[in-house]
N, C-alpha and C positions, 0 to 999 in steps of 0.2 A: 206620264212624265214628259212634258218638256224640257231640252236644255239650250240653251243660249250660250255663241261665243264670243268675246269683246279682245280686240285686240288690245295691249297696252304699251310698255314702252319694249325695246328691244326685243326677245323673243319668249318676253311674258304674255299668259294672258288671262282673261278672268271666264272662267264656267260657270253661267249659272244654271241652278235646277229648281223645276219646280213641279210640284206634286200637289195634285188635284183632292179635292177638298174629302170624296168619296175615301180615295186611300189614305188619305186621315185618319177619317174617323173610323173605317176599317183596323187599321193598326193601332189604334186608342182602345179600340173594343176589346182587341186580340190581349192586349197588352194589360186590359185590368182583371182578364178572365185567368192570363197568366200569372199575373200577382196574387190571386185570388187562391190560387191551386201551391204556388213558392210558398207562402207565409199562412202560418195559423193567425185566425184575428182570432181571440175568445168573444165566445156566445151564437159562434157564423161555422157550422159545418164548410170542412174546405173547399175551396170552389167556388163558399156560397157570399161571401162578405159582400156587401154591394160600396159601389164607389167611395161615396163621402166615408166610410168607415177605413177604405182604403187610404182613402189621401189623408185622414186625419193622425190615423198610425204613422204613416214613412211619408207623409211630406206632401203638400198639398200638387207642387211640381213635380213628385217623382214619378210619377210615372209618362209625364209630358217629356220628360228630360230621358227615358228610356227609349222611347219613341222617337224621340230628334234623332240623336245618337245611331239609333238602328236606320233611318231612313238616310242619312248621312254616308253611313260606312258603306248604306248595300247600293245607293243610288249613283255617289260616286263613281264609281268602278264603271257602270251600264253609261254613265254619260260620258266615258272618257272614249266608252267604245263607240257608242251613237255616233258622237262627233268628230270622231275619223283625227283626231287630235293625239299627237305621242309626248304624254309630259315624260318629264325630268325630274327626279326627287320627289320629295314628299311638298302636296300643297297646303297653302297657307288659307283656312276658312275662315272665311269673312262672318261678322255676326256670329261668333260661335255662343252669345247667350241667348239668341233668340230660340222660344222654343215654339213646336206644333201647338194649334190651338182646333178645338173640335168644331169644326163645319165652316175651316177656311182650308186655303190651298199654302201651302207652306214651301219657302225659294231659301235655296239656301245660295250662296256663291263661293268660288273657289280660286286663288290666284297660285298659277305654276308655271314653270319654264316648258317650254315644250322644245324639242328637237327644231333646230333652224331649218330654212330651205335655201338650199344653196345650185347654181347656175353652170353650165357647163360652160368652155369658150365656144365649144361647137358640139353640134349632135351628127355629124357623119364619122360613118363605121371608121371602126381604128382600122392604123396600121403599123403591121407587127411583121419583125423576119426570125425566120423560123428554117429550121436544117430538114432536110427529107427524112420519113421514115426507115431508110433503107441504111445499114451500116455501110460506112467510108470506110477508104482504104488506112486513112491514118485513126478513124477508131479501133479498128481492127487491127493495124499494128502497136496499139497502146496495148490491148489485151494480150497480145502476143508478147509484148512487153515485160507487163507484169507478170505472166506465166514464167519468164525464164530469171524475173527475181525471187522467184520459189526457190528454184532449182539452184542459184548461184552457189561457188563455192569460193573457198577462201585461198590465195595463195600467197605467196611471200612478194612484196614490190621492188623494188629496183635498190640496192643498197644505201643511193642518193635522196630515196623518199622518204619524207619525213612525215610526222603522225598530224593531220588536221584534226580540226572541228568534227566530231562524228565518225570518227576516225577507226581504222583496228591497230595491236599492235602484239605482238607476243611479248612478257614483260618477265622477266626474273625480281623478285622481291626478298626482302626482307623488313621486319617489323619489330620496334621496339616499343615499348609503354609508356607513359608515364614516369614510371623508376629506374628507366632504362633496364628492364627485364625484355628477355625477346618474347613475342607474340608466336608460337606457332602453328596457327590456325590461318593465319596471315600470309606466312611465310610459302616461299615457292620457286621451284628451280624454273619453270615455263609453265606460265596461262595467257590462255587468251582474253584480251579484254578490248571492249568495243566500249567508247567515249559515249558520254551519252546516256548509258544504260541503268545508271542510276545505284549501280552497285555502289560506285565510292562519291563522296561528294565533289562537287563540280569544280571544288579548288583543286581535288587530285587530276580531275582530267583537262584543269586549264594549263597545271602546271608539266604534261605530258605535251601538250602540243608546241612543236618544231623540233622534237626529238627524231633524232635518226636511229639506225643498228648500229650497235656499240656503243651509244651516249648511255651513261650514267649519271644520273641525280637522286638528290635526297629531297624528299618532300615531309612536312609537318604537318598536318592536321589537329587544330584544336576542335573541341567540340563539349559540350556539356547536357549530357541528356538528349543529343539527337544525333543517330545512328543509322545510319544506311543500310540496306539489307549484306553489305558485303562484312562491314564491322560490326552485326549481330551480335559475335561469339565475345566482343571485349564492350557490351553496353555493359552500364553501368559500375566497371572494372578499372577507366582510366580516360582522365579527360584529355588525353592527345597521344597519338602515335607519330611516330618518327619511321617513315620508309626512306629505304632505300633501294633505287628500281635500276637497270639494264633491260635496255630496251634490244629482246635476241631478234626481234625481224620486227618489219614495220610489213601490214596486213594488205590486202585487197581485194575488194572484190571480184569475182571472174564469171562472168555470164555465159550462160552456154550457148552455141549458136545453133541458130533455128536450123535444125537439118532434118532428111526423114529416119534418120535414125533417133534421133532426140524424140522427135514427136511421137513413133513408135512406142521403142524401147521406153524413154525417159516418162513421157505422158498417157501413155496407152491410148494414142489414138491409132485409126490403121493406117492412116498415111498423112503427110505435113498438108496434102490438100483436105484432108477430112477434117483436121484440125482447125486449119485456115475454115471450112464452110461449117464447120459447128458454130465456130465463134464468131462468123457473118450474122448465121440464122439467128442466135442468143443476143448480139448486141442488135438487132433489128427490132425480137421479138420486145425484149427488156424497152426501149423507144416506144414502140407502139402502147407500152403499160404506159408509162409517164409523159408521153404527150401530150394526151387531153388534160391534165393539170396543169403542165406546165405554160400548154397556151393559154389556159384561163388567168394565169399568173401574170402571161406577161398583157395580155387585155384588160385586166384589172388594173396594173399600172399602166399602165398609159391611158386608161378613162382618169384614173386617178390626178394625171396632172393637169387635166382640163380642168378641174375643181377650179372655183374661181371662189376669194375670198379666204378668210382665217377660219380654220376650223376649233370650235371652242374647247378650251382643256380639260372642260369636265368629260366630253365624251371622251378625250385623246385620254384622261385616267380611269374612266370606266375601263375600257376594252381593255388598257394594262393588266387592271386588277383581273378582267377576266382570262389573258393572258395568262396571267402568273396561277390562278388556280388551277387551271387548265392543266398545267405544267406540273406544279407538285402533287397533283395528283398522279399523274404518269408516272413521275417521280415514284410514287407511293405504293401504286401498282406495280412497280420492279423491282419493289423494295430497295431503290439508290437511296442512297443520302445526297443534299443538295451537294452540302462540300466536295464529297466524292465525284460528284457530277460534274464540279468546277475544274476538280483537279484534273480527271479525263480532258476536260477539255482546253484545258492550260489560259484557262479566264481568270479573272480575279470578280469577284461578287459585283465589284463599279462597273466592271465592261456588260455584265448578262445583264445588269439594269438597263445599261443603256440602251444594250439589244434589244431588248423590251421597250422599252418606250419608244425606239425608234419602227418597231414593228407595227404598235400599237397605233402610232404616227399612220400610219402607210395603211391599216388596217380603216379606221375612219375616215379617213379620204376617200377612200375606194367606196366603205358603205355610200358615201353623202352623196359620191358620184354616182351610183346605182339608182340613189332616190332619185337624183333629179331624171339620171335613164328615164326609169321607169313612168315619172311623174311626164316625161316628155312625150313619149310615145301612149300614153292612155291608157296604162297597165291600170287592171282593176281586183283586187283579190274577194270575190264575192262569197256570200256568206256557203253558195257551194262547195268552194275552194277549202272551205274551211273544216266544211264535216268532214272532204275528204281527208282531209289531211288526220282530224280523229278518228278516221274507218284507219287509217293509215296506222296510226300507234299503235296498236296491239291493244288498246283496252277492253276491256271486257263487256263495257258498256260507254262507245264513244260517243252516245250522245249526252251520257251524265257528266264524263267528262268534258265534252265543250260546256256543258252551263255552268260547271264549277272553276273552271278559266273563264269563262265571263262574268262571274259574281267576284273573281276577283280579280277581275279590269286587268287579264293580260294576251286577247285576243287582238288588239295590237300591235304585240310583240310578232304574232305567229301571222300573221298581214303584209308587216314589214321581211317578213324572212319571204313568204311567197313571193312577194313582186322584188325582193332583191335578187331571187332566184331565176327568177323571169326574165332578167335586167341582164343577169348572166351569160342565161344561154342566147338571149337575143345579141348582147356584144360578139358574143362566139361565133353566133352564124353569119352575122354581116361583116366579119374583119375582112381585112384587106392584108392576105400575108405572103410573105416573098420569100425565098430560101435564097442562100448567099448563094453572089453568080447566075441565077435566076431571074429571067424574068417575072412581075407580079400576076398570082394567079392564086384562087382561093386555097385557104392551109388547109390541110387534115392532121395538122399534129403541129409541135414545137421544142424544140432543143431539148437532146439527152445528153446527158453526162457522160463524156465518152471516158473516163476515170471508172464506170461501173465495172467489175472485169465482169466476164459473162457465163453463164451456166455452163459448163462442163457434162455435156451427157455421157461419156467413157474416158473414164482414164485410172489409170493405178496408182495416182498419188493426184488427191485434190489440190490445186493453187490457193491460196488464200481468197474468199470470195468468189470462189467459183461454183461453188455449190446452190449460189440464190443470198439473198440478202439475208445475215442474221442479225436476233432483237437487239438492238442497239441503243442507248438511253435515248429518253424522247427530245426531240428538238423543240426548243419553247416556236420555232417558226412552223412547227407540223398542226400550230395552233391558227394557222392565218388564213383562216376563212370569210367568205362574206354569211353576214346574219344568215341568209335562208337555208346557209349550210349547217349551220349550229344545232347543237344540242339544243340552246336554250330556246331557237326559233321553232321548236319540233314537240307536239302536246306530249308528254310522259302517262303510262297508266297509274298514276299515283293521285292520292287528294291534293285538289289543288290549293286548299286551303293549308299543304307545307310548302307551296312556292307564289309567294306573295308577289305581286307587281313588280320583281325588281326588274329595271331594265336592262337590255342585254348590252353584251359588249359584242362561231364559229361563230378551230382550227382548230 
């Protein structure tokens, strides 16, 4: 099999193939001793029918036109990978009524888009600033922070405070219905009620706030079939209530102060320096976890904005749609529902689009930028690379599986994930990274969240988050990898004829 490649206009272009006269007539042979065996002729034991009796039953081109067809489907595939060429979609075959004829060589041609190539502004190592491995004294006092709004307690404020946004307040109530019947489920000599919290609707806590102690107001709520958890007890009872509220103290919070009593007694640490050096060691170790992604992150974008040129929107809506499956699958796996997912996160469906696409965005730039890396420095994915990578799957038999990703043209795919891989760690090792206040000198790591609180190893009452991170719905950006990191760059132990050429969009 030879294949030929002809450029054409923008980033089309035409593949031809052609197969040699011998494998012709080899699969013409194959192909009427198989018809021969499919179909009873009458007066010809199976098997035994000879040709002309063949083509006079089903057709004098049928079995020319089963042979095109198969040399077509299985050739394809082998010439996409030959010629080191990554299309796009499905291609458009030229000549598709020509068929094999017995003791010539038979070309067929194919017109597809293939992946562009696109130019960096410059090929020297980035530069990235990056914080030290070692926790600061203001991470450390964030942790410290947050430990002591576990612990806060509530007291009365100043007579002159009035209730904000977010606000506490101790409230006296009374409730009437609909028919001016009292409510008393409702009703109540003192509770406490925190703005915000979704018990009553956001008219009732809009109409509390600039209340002071001893203001009294009447508040209305209409409503029809939507119910807060606080008015539960009167759904479907009455479509509006009538409070009436006294406000007995306006709230506040009161944070306890770091002392070694607190930290003892309050925390079960054994002394406020053991606490202070837990929570060094935890926000150091916790760093040292997420550094090496997070400098990968920040060198992917900033290779990213050397990109030079428009990057085309069929790829920016490929990697979307692989985004978004990515995603509902997680989804699916924690059993969320998407809504549910929005409403945790106080999105509206328009914004996590856009989030999407804008990741998606930032996601193929980065690839394109990787290719030309790669493409720059002489990265080569050899067909070594490649078993490894099938010793690598778990399959049972890696080398059936590489021929059954090559029969169906998507060794390509796992090409592009090597040398974007490659592309990766090579950015990595050559950055050029600075910590703030620092002089520049090579990174070993890059920016943690100092918002993380930090693992707690003794105490009698756990902080929120202090225990380690728990499962948390998935973030559609936990999906923002480069190809080599992907699932889909990576051979599966399954037949590969249930994962067809699609191209990828890993995260």
């Amino acid at each position: 099999m030879n294949t030929k490649v002809e450029v054409q206009d923008g980033d089309q272009i035409r593949l031809s193939v052609t197969v040699d006269a011998a494998e012709v007539d080899d699969r013409i042979k194959k192909a009427y001793k198989d018809f021969a065996f499919k179909y009873n002729f009458p007066g010809f034991r199976r098997g035994r029918a000879p040709r002309p009796v063949i083509d006079n039953a089903l057709g004098a081109e049928a079995v020319r036109a089963s042979v095109t067809e198969g040399l077509v489907q299985e050739c394809y595939p082998l010439a996409v990978d030959e010629s080191g060429i990554y299309p796009l979609g499905q291609p458009d075959f030229e000549d598709s009524e020509a068929l094999v004829e017995a003791g010539k060589p038979f070309t067929f041609s194919a017109k597809t888009s293939v992946k562009p190539q696109f130019e960096l502004t410059g090929y020297e190592p980035v530069s990235i600033s990056l914080p030290g491995e070692e926790a600061t004294e203001e991470e450390v006092q964030l942790q410290i922070d947050a430990l002591r709004e576990h612990y806060y307690t509530m007291e009365d404020a100043p007579a002159s405070a009035t209730i904000e946004e977010g606000g506490f307040a101790d409230l006296a109530m009374t409730a009437l219905d609909d028919k001016g019947e009292p409510v008393e489920s409702l009703a109540t000599e003192r509770r406490f009620y925190a703005l915000g919290s979704g018990v009553f609707p956001q008219e009732f806590d809009s109409a509390l706030i600039g209340m002071k102690q001893g203001d009294k107001k009447g508040i209305d709520l209409e409503f029809k079939g939507l119910y807060t958890a606080g008015l539960a007890s009167v759904a479907g009872q009455t479509d509006s209530i009538h409070f009436d509220i006294e406000v007995k103290a306006v709230k506040e919070k009161a944070l306890p102060e770091v002392t070694e009593e607190w930290a003892v007694e309050t925390c079960g640490f054994e002394s406020l320096d053991d606490l202070k050096a837990r929570i060094t060691e935890s926000v150091t170790q916790n760093k040292k976890g997420v550094l090496p992604q997070l400098k990968e992150a920040e060198c992917l974008g900033e290779l990213g904005k050397r990109l030079e040129g428009e990057i085309p929107a069929a790829l920016v809506a490929a990697a979307e749609t692989d985004l978004l499956q990515n995603f509902y699958r997680q989804l699916q796996g924690q059993g969320i529902a998407l809504d549910s997912y929005l409403r945790q996160q106080g999105i509206t469906v328009e914004q996590f689009r856009e989030d999407v696409r804008k990741q998606a965005e930032d996601i193929t730039r980065q690839d394109l930028a990787l290719d030309a890396w790669a493409r720059h420095k002489g990265m080569a994915a050899t067909d070594e690379d490649l078993a490894e990578e099938f010793a690598k799957s778990g399959a049972e038999d890696p080398a059936k599986l590489e021929e059954q990703w090559r029969a169906n043209g998507r060794l390509h795919i796992l090409r592009e994930g090597i040398l974007r891989s490659r592309a990766v760690k090579d950015v990595m090792d050559t950055a050029i990274v600075t910590e703030p206040n620092a002089a520049p000198k090579p990174a070993k790591a890059k920016k943690a969240d100092p918002q993380e609180t930090p693992k707690k190893a003794k105490a009698a009452k756990a902080a929120p988050g202090t225990e380690g991170a728990e499962e948390a719905a998935p973030d559609p950006k936990a999906a923002k990898e480069a190809p080599a990191r992907k699932a889909s760059s990576k051979p599966k132990a399954k037949a590969a004829a249930d994962t067809k050429a699609d191209t990828k969009a890993d995260a």
